[in-house]
C-alpha distance (Angstrom), angle and dihedral (degrees) to the residues before:
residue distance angle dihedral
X1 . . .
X2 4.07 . .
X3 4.30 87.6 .
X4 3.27 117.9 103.0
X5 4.25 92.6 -12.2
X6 4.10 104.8 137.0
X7 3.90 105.1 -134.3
X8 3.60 122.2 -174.2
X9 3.98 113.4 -154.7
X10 3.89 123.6 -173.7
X11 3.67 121.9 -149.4
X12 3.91 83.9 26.8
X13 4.29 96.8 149.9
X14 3.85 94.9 84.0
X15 4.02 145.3 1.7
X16 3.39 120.5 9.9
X17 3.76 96.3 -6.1
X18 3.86 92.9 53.5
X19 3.59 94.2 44.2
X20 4.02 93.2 48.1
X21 4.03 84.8 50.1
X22 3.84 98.4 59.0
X23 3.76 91.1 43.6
X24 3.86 101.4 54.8
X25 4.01 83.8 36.1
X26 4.09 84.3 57.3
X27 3.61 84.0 55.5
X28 3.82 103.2 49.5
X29 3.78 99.7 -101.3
X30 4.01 114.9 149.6
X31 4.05 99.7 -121.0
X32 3.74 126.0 -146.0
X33 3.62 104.2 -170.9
X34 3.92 128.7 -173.3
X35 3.61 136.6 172.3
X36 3.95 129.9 134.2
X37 3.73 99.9 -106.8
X38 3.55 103.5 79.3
X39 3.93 101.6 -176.2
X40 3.59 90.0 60.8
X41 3.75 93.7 37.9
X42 3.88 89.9 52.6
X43 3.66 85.3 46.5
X44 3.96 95.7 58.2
X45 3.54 100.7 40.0
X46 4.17 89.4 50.1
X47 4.11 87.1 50.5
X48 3.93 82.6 49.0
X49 4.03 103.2 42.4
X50 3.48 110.3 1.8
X51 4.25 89.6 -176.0
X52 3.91 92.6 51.6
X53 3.61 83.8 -132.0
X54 3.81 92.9 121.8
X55 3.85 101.8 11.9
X56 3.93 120.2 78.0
X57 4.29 110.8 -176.7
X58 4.08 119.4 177.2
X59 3.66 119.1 167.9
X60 4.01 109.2 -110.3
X61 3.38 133.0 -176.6
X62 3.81 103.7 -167.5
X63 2.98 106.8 -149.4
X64 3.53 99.8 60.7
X65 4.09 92.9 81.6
X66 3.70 89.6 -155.9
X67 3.76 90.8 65.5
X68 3.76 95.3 36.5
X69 3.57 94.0 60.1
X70 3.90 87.3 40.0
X71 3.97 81.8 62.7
X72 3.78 96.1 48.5
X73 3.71 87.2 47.9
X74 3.31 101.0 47.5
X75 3.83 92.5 56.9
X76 3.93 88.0 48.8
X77 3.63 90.4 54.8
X78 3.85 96.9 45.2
X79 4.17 99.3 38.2
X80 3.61 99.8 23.7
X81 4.26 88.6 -130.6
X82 3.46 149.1 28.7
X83 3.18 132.5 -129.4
X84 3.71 108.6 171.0
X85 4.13 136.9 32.2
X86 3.12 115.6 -171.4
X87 4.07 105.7 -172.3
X88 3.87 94.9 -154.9
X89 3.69 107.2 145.4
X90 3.68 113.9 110.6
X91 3.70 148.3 131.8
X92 4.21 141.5 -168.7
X93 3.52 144.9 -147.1
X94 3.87 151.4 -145.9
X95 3.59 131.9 -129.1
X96 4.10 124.9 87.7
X97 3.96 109.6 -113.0
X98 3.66 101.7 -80.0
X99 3.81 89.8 55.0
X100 3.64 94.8 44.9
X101 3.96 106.6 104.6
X102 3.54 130.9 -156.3
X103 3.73 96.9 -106.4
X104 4.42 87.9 56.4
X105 3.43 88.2 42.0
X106 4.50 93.0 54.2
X107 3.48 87.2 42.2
X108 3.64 104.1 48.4
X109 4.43 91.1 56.0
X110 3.85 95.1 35.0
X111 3.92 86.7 54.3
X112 3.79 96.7 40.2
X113 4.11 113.7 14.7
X114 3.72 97.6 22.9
X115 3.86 100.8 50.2
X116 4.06 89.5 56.3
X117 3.49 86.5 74.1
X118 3.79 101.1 49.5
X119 3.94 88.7 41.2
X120 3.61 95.7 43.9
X121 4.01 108.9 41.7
X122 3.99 97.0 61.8
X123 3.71 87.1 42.8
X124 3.78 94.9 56.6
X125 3.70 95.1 46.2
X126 3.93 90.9 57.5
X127 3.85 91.2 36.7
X128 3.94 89.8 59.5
X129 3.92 93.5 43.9
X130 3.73 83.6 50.2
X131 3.62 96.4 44.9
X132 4.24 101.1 -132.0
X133 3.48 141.8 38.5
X134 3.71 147.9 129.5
X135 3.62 136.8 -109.4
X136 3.79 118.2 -161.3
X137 4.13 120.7 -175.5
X138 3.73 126.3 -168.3
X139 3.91 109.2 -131.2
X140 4.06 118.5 153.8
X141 3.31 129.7 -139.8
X142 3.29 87.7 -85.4
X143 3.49 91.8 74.5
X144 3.97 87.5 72.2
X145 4.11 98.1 33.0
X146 3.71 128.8 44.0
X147 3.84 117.4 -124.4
X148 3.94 131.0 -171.6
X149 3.67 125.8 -108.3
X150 3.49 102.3 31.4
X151 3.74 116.7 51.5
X152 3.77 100.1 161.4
X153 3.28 96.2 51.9
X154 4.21 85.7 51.2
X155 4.06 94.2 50.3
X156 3.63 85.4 41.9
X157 3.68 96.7 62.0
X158 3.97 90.9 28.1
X159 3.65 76.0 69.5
X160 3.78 101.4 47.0
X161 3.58 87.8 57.9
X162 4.30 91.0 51.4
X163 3.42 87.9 43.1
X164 3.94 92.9 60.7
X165 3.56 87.4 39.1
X166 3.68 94.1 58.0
X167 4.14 89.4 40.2
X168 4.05 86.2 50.1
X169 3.91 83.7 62.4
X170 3.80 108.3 47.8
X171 4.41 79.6 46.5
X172 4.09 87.8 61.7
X173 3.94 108.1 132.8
X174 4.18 93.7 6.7
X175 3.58 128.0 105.8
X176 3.57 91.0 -112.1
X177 3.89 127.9 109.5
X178 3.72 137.1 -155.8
X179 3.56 132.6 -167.7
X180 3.97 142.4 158.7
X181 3.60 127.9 -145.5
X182 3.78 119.4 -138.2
X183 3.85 113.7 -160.9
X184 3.61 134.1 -178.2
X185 3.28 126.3 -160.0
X186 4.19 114.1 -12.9
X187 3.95 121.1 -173.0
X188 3.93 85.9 -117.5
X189 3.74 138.7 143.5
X190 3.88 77.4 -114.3
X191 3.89 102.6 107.0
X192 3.49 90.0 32.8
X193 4.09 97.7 70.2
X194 3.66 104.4 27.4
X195 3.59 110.2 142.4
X196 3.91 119.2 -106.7
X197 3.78 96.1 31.3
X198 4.09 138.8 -24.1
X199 3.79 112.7 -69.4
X200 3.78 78.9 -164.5
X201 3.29 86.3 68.2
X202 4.00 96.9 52.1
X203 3.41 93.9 41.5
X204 3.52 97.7 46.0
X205 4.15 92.6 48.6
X206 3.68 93.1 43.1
X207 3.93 103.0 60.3
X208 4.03 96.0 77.6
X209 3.64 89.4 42.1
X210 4.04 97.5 52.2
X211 3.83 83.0 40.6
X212 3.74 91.2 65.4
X213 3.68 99.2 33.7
X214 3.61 84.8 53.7
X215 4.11 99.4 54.4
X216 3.56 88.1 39.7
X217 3.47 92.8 65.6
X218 3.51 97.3 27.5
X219 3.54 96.0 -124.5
X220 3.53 143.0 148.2
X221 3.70 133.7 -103.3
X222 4.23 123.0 -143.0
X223 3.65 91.9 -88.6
X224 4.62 90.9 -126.5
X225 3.89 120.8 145.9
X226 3.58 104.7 -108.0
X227 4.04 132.3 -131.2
X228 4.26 106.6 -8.7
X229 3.91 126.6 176.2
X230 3.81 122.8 -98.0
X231 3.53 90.4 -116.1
X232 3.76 91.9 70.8
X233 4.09 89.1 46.0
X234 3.73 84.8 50.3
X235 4.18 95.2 54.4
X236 2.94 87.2 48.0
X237 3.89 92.4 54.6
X238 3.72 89.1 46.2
X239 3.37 93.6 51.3
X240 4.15 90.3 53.2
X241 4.08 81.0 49.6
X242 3.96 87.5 57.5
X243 3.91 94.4 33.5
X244 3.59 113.1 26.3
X245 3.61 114.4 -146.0
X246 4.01 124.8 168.5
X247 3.94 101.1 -125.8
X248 4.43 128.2 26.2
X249 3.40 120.4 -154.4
X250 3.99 101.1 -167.6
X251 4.36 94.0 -177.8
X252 3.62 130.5 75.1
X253 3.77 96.0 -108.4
X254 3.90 114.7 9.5
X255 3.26 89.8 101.5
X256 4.00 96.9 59.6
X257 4.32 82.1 37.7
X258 4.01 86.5 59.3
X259 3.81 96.7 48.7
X260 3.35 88.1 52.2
X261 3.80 101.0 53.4
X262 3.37 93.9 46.2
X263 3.96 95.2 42.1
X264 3.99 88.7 44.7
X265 3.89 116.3 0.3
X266 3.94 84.6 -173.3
X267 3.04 95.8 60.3
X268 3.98 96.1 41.6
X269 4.02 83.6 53.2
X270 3.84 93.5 55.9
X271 3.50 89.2 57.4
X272 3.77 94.8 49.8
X273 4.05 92.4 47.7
X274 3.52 95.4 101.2
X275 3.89 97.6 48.4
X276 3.35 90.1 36.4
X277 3.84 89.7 61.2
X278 3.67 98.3 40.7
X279 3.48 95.7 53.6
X280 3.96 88.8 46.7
X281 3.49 88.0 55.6
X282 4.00 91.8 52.4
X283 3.37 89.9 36.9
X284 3.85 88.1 66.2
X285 3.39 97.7 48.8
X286 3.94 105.3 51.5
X287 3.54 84.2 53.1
X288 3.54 96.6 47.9
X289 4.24 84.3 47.0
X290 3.95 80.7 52.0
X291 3.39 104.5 47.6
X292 4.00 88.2 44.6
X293 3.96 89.6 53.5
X294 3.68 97.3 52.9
């Protein structure tokens, strides 16, 4: 049951985490929402639970593990349980490997590896007191394929995905789930503010070029359902809250895409060749652009 179950979601003040928040609140759950922007946060959990009666929001940045675990036990404190994480929070980046500094690269696994733990341990000690629960962790698909152009971001959420793996096991014979979400693309701010440059930009940019790359060589592209709302990536979350399942696909095809990379990465890579090589060829000119700028 969604009524009355207390669900704390990270990176809750826009995208998927926002959209996930009004749902369950539409269905009686008691919220716990963080994120760092607290405008927007505020905003959110007003549109949800205008009384507060229901609706707890406390600007978090995850991966300070001081205010994670102020999150978890805030919720604690105010609910007296928890029944669902939801490890949302996350962010990307541009730049091929070469580019990729050292600063990127901290910021990209404190953000989305590093924050699991901070979220994750304080919720597991109450959820074994209490007997049940449910942690949920935002990975991509790119946590099961590798892309181009942001590689930190890739091993980052390659590790989400081991990282509930590894929590599935130490859960065997308890009443506690755990399963990770692997998204495609999301109409989301999220391309728009990744740090280095825009993937927006990239992505945007690339499509015409992969297009023609593509019918030149008459090949085929990974057959994936393109850009979807975060409304249908938080169903589908709500419907892994009602029927726990270890691994969500949320596009038409990803999941088919991910068997085959990891049955025959080869063969997963020949699909890719064309996109690959567009956004190469983009690639090289926004930084070219950039480096002409500065």
């Amino acid at each position: 049951m969604i009524a009355d179950s207390v669900v704390v979601i990270t990176g809750a003040s826009s995208g998927i985490g926002a959209a996930l928040a009004r749902l369950l609140g539409r269905e009686g759950a008691r919220l716990v929402l963080g994120a760092r922007r607290e405008p927007e946060l505020s905003r959110v959990a007003g549109e949800i639970d205008p009384s507060g009666s229901r609706v707890v929001h406390l600007p978090t940045d995850v991966t300070d593990v001081r205010q994670a675990e102020r999150l978890v036990a805030t919720a604690l404190e105010r609910f007296g349980r928890i029944d669902v994480l939801v490890n949302n929070a996350g962010r990307g980046h541009m730049a091929s490997i070469e580019d990729t500094n050292d600063v990127v690269l901290m910021n990209m696994f404190s953000v989305n590896v590093f924050s699991l733990w901070y979220t994750t341990r304080p919720v597991l000690r109450a959820m074994r007191k209490q007997g049940s629960g449910h942690i949920i962790t935002m990975a991509s698909i790119a946590g099961k394929v590798g892309f181009p152009f942001n590689s930190a971001y890739v091993a980052a959420k390659y590790a989400a995905v081991g990282f509930t793996h590894a929590l599935r096991t130490e859960l065997i014979g308890t009443n506690i789930h755990a399963s990770v979400i692997c998204p495609a693309s999301v109409k989301t701010d999220w391309a728009k503010v990744t740090e280095g440059a825009s993937m927006l930009s990239l992505f945007s940019e690339a499509g015409p070029v992969i297009k023609r790359i593509a019918t030149e060589r008459h090949a085929t592209l990974p057959q994936m359902e393109g850009v979807i709302p975060p409304e249908r990536v938080a169903e589908a979350i709500r419907e892994c809250i009602l029927h726990p399942v270890p691994e969500v696909f949320t596009h038409k095809g990803s999941r088919e895409f991910a068997e085959l990379a990891f049955h025959d990465r080869e063969a997963a890579e020949t699909l890719q060749a064309p996109v690959v090589e567009g956004e190469r060829e983009v690639y090289r000119r926004l930084m070219h652009k950039s480096d002409t700028a500065s």
